[in-house]
N, C-alpha and C positions, 0 to 999 in steps of 0.2 A: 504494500500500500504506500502511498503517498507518506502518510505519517511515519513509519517506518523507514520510509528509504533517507527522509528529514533527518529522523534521529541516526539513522547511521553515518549520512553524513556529518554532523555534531561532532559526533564519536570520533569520526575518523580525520576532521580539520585538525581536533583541537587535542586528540589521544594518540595517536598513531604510534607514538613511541612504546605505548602501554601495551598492544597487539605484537611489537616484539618488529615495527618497521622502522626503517631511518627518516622517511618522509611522512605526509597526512595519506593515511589510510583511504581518505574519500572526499570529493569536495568539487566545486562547480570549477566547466573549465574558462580559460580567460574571454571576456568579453567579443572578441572580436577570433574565435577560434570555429573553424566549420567543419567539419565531418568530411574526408573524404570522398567525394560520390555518393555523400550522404548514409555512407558507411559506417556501424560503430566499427572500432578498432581494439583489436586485442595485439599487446605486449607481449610476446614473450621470450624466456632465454632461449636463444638462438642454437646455443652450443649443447642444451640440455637434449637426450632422448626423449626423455620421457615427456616432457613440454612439446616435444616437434610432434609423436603421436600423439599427443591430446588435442594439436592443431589440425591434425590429418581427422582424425575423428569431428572436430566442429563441422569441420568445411564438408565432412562426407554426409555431415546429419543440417546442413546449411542451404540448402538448396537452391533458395531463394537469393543467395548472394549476402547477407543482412550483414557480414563480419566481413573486414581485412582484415590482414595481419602484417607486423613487423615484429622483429627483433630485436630485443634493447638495445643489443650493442651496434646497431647500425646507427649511421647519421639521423635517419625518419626518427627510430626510435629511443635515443637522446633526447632528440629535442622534445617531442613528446612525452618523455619523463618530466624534462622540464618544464614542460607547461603545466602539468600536472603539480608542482610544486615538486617534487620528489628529487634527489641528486639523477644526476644523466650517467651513474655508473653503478645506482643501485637495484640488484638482481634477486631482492631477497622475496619478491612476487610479482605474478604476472597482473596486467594491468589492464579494466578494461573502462575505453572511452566511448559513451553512448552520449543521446540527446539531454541525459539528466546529469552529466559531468564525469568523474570517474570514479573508479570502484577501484578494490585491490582484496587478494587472501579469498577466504571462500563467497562471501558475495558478490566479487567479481565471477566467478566461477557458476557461481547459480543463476547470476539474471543473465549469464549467456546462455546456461543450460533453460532457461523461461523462453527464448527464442528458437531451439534447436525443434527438429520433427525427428523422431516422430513424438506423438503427444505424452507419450507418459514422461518423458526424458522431461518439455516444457511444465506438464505436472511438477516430477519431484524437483526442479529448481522453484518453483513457484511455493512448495509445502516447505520444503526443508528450509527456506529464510524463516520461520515460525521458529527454527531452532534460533539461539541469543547467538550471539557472535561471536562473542569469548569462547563459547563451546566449540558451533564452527572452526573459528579460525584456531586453537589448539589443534585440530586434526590436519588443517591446513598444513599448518606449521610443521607438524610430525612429517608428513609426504614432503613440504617445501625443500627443507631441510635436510632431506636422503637423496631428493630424488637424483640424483650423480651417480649413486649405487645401486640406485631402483635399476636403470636402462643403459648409464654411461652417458658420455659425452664426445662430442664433438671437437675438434681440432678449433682455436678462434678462429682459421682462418678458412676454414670451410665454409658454406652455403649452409643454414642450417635444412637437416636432413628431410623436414617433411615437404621443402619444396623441390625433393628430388622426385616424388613419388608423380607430382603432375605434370600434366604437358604445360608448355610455352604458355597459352595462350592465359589458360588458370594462374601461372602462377604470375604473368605479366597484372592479370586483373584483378588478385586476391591478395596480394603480398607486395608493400608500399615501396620496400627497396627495390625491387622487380622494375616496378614499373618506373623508377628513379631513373635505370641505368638505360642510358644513348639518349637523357634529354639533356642533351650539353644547354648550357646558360642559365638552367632553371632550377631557382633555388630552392631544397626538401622544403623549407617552409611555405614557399606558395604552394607545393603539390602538397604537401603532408596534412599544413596546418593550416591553409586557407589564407597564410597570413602575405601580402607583396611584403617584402624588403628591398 
């Protein structure tokens, strides 16, 4: 609900430190910031397994197009930490930016799963926020925090792995660095964040 997503946001401007992050947990993004293609945007580490298959599984249960994706550690998604208030080098959860600002830890995690199909998936993210968030995100935290040993990782200087799994044309449209690369003169912030500099 509305009320709820208010108070997490609260929580997450003004606590974040308290959920175990180095930035604000949750919080509206900057005034003059626009959505990709009208796209919300999910963060995630690039280098991690287990993050690349949980980006191959959105996009397989996405149909509709509703999510892109970048990578922290690329230039898109730098800046977009930074917009987000958050450091542009911290990996310690993935991030997602929607029309209501952004999320991080498990209610990022559940209002993507509120848009995915098929419907019970958009059910249990829609029930499970009824769980507090401290509880949530402690489980968060438990997988956050291993996940290197859950699946491994990636080389920094690889592609991360789940845009290996698609063709060209998916990953030029679904994944912000993608589509960054052969626009010589044009800077990540007007494609990324809307923003001219």
């Amino acid at each position: 609900s509305d009320m709820r997503a208010a108070a997490w946001m609260l929580l997450g401007a003004t606590g974040g430190w308290a959920l175990g992050l180095v930035g604000p947990a949750a919080g509206l993004m900057p005034a003059n910031f626009q959505l990709p293609g009208g796209r919300s945007v999910i963060l995630f580490d690039g280098v991690c397994q287990f993050c690349s298959r949980w980006v191959q599984f959105t996009i397989d249960n996405d149909p509709d197009g509703v999510f892109c994706f970048s990578s922290m550690q690329s230039p898109a998604g730098r800046q977009l930490l930074e917009a987000c208030g958050r450091p542009s080098d911290d990996l310690s959860t993935f991030v997602l930016i929607d029309d209501a600002g952004f999320w991080t830890q498990s209610t990022a995690a559940l209002r993507v799963a509120q848009r995915l199909r098929p419907v019970p998936l958009s059910i249990g993210g829609s029930s499970l926020q009824l769980i507090p968030p401290l509880v949530r995100d402690s489980i968060y935290r438990l997988v956050a925090d291993n996940r290197y040993s859950i699946l491994g990782k990636t080389a920094d200087d690889e592609p991360p792995a789940c845009q290996l799994r698609y063709d060209y044309a998916t990953v030029q449209e679904r994944f912000l660095e993608a589509a960054l690369d052969g626009m010589e003169g044009v800077s990540a912030s007007s494609v990324v964040v809307g923003i001219d500099q």
